[in-house]
C-alpha positions, 0 to 999 in steps of 0.5 A: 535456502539454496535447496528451496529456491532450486525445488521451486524452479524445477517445479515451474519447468516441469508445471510450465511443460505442462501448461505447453503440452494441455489437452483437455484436462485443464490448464494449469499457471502460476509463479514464484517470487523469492526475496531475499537479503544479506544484511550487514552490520553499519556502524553509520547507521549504528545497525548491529546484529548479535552474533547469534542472529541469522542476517540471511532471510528469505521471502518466499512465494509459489503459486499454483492454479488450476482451471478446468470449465468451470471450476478453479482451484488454486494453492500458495506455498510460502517459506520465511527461510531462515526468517522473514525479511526485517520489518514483516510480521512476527506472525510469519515466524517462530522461534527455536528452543534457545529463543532464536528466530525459526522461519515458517513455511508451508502451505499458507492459502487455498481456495475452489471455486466454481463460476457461471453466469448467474453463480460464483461460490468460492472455499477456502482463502478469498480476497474480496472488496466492498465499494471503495474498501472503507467498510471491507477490503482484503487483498495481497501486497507482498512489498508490504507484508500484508496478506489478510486474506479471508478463510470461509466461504463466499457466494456471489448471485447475479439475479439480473443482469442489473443486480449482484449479491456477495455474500461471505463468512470466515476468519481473517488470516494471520501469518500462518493461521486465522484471527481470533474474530470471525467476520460476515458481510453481505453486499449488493450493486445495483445499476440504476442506469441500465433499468432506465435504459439511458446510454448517458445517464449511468448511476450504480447504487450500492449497500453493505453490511460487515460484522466482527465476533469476537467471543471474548470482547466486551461486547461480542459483535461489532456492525458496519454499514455502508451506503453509496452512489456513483454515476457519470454524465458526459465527461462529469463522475460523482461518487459518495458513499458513507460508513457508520460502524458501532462503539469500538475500541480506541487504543488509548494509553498501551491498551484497548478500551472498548466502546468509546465512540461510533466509527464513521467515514464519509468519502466524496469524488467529483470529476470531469474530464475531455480530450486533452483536459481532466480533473479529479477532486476527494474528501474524505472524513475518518472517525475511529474507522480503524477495524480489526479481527482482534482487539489485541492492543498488538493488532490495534497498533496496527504495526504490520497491518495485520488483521485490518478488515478495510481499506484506507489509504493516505489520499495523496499524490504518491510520490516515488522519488528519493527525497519526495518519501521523506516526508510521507503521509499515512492514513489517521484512521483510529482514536489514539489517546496517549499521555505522551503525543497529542491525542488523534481523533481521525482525520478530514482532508483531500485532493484536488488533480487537474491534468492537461496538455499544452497542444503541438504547435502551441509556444509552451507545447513545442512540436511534440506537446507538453503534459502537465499534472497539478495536486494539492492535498491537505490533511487535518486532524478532528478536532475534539475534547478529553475527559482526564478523569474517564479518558472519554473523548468527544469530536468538537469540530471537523478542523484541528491541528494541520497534519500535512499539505502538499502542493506539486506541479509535474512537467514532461517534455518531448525535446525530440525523438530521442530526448524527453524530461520531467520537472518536477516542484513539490511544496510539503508542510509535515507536523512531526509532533503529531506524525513523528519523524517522518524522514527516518533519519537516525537522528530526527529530534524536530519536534514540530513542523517542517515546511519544505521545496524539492525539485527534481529533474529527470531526462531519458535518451534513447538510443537504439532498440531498447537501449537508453539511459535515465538520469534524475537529479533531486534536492530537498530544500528546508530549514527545519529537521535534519536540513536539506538532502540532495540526490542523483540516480543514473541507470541505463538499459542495454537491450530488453534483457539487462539494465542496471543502476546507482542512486544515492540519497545523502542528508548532507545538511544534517547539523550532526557532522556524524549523520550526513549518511549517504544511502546508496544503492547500486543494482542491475537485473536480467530479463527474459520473458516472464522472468526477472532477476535482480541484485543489489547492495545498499543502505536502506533509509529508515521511515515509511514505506508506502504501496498503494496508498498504504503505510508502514514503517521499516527500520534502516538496514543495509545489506546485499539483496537478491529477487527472483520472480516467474509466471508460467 
């Protein structure tokens, strides 16, 4: 790994001179990122590794592109060095003679692109994204293991300067290869608001189309259409736009059943903002809106969103301190009929924003002003009925059981030139039977619903330059699950370049004595330019792991961690 990770540097010096010393043949850049950890066993947490299983794993990337006029051409190497890191998809390893996890590594994606005003025609691997994602989407989130790159061809035509057509063919990536099914899609955007030569009125429309073959499903082709409407007057936005996808699979019982009911989605938005004042509303309705490459029963559980043709993120405030990922909420998009949990039948909810600024000068606004940022979200399931003998499903009413609520209010304050805070209240309701435990602690037996307050605190002082230093106080309030949790982190940048931290997340109302587990960490990292290293040691809680919206669960660990990452 060592001899890798010491090729990809010499490589970047050597491309980076490159870069510097261009003339006519092109430019050339890119980057690496390496993560990689040591993991330990834990008796606290009851982690232990068999003796013959590699504990040292390593996440691998390099990237090289190339421009040169008009074409573009572009390479990404990656290496799962002795393994992926824990939690990402099997699909990025293989296994040896004696059944022992092998890494992968190799060329993953390429693509050639050639670009003018009118044309835009792409070879190999693409991302590309159809309105809001709920019919189609691709894209890379390295945090979360996902890569579901397409491996085709994509054409985009600018007819006008109003009017744009993509259109694309390929097969999904999967780990190191491609996806059984083979997806076509075509899109058109139309700016309504420039035909009509209006500077106030702007309105887009837009319409798409998207297709899964699969040869060997019962049913050989899957359709998805979408339709949409944005605009914006004044200060006022609106969006809708609306999906209908034929009778697919539901993943019911272990296995997938084709063909139980149509897929359908609908998602709203409203908002007006001013100086000083902004708020954001969002519906949205999913019905079996999960859509894949494959209809494996491992794709349809969709445990490394692996093979997912759209996106569909959790409508939430995304919360990023320690005890407000305790109880997370990820996105309900499929039909799941399973004789041991309640049956899910989609999801209907949303969120309203609202954001405003007490003046300077004002008796709340103080001499520098306040900001204040309010959410709400809820989310219920669909309601609906089971046949018990065929294990047909029928949608009966758009409310049924609560999932998950949450309320929060956010205030930051300027004391003064070197001193500033953020208040922080958040209010959750979380449904453990229909979601699961969503805290990870090792011992989760609540079986129900968890109402539960945090408050967090959190100031920083700067000192000189670059030089401050942050402390953030948390604690989680409630009667219910594994009980309250407090927690303290404290970091402190000496200049532009170093900077380290020590946080702790401990359960310390756990009713087991056994599992009042401190999850601690401590790290630091070094800067210079575009480069950035990082080390730390800690234990890792268990539970959902959310970017962007978008979920998966990863299992406790601990262990000592090291990231590496360059652009040149």
């Amino acid at each position: 790994m060592r001899k890798l990770t010491t090729v990809c540097i010499i490589m970047l010096i050597t491309k980076t001179a490159s870069a510097q010393n261009q003339s006519n043949n092109g430019t050339i850049s890119g980057g690496y990122e390496s993560y990689s950890e040591w993991y330990q066993n834990d008796p606290k947490t009851g982690i232990s590794f068999d003796p013959s299983q590699t504990r040292f794993r390593s996440n691998n990337y390099f990237k090289v592109d190339y421009l040169l006029n008009h074409f573009k051409a572009g390479v990404q190497y990656e290496a799962y060095l002795p393994g992926p890191l824990l939690g990402y998809s099997n699909k990025l390893q293989s296994t040896d003679a004696n059944g022992n996890t092998a890494g992968n590594n190799g060329i993953a994606t390429y693509y050639g692109n050639f670009t003018n005003d009118q044309l835009d025609i792409t070879a190999g691997y693409f991302y590309e994204q159809f309105g809001n994602g709920l019919i189609f989407r691709t894209w890379e989130d390295r945090q979360l293991g996902v890569n579901n790159a397409i491996k085709g061809l994509r054409v985009k035509i600018k007819p006008t300067d109003n009017l744009s057509i993509t259109a694309l063919s390929g097969y999904q990536r999967v780990g190191f290869a491609t996806s059984n099914g083979q997806m076509n899609g075509i899109n058109s955007e139309l700016n309504v608001g420039d035909l009509l030569n209006s500077s106030d009125l702007g309105i887009r429309l837009g319409g798409s189309y998207v297709s899964r073959y699969l040869s060997n499903a019962t049913t050989s082709t899957i359709n998805a259409y979408s339709g949409r409407l944005n605009g914006d007057y004044g200060g006022f936005n609106f969006g809708v736009e609306g999906v209908t996808k034929d009778p697919d699979f539901s993943y019911q019982d272990g296995n997938a059943n084709d063909h139980r009911n149509v897929g359908s989605a609908i998602l709203a938005t409203l908002g007006y903002s001013q100086r000083g004042f902004a708020i954001s509303t969002q519906y949205r309705r999913l019905q079996n809106m999960g859509f894949y490459s494959d209809t494996d029963p491992a794709v349809v559980k969709n445990t490394f969103n692996d093979q997912v043709l759209n996106y569909l993120p959790s409508l939430t405030k995304q919360h990023d301190h320690n005890v407000t990922t305790l109880y997370r909420y990820a996105t309900h998009p499929k039909v799941v009929i399973d004789p041991i949990q309640p049956p899910v039948f989609g999801e209907n909810g949303g969120q309203v924003d609202v954001f405003f600024n007490l003046p300077k000068g004002s008796l709340l606004g103080g001499e520098f002003g306040t900001k204040v940022a309010l959410n709400y979200a809820v989310w219920y399931n669909l309601k609906g009925t089971i046949n018990p003998t065929t294990g047909d499903y029928k949608i009966t009413g758009e409310f049924g059981d609560k999932y998950f609520q949450d309320a929060s209010v956010e205030i930051k304050k300027k004391w003064n030139e070197k001193w500033s805070s953020v208040f922080s209240y958040i209010n959750t309701f979380y449904n453990t039977t229909a979601l699961g435990s969503g805290s990870g602690a090792t011992n989760a037996p609540h079986d129900g619903e968890v109402n539960a307050n945090m408050f967090i605190v959190e100031s920083t002082h700067k000192w000189h330059g670059a030089k401050s230093s942050r402390v953030i106080l948390e604690h989680l309030d409630t009667a219910d699950d594994v009980k309250n949790w407090g927690s303290m982190t404290l970091e402190h940048n000496f200049n532009s370049h170093y900077s380290m931290y020590a946080l702790d997340l401990y359960n310390y109302g756990n009713p087991d004595a056994d599992q009042r587990i401190h999850y601690y960490n401590v790290g630091a990292s070094y800067s210079q330019g575009p480069t950035r290293f990082t080390v730390s040691y800690g234990r890792q809680r268990g539970g959902l792991f959310c970017s962007g919206g978008v979920c998966r669960f990863i299992q406790p660990n601990t262990g000592l961690n090291f990231t590496l990452s360059t652009t040149f």
